[in-house]
C-alpha positions in Angstrom: 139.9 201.9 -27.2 141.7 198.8 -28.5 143.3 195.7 -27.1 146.8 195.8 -27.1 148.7 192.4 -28.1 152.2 191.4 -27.3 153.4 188.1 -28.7 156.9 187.3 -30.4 155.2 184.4 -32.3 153.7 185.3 -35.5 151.4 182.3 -35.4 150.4 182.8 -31.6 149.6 186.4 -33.0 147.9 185.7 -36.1 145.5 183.2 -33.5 144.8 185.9 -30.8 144.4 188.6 -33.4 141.3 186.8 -34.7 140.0 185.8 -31.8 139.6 189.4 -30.7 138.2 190.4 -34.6 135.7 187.5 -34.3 134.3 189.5 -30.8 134.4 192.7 -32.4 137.0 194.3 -30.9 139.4 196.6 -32.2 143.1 195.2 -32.0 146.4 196.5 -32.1 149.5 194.4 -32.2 153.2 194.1 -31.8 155.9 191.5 -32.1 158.8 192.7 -29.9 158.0 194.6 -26.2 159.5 197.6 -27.6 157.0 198.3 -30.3 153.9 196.9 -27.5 155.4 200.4 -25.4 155.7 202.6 -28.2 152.4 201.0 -29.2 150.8 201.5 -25.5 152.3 205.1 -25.2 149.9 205.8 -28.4 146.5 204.0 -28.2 145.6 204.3 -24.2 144.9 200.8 -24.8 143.1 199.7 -21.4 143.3 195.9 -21.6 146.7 194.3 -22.8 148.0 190.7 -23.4 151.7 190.3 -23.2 153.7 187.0 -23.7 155.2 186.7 -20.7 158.7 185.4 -20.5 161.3 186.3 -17.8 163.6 188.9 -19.2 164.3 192.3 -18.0 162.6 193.8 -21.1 159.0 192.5 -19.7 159.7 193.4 -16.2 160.2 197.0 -17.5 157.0 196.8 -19.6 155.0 195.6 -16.9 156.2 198.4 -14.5 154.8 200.9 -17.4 151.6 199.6 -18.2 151.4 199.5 -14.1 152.5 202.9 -13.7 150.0 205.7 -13.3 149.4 208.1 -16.2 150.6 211.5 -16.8 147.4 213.5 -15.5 146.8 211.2 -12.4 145.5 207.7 -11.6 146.3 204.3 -12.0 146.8 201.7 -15.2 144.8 199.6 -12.9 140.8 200.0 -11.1 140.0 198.0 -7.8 137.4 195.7 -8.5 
């Protein structure tokens, strides 16, 4: 299951991108929060990094990684 990445800045990208290759881990990334949904909605990814900013467009992304799944349970496990 890969990482999903959300950053607008191609450079900021391009940096967290190989910071994730260098540890092995599989990566997939997006520039705008619409293609990080449509990218989430696809790969299950269980851990995701999103640049945060205050719009409604990442209040709405939060709110769907948080939501629970189609099938039951959370986004989310208690630690």
């Amino acid at each position: 299951m890969p990482i999903l990445l959300v950053e607008s800045e191609a450079s900021v990208l391009q940096v967290l991108e190989q910071a994730v290759s260098d540890l092995g881990i599989q990566a997939r990334s997006a520039t705008t929060l619409q293609a990080g949904l449509e990218l989430f909605a696809s790969e299950h990814a269980r851990i995701v990094f999103v640049d945060l900013d205050s719009s409604t467009q990442t209040l709405e992304m939060l709110k769907a990684i948080l939501a629970p799944r189609s099938g039951g349970g959370s986004h989310c496990r208690e630690p």
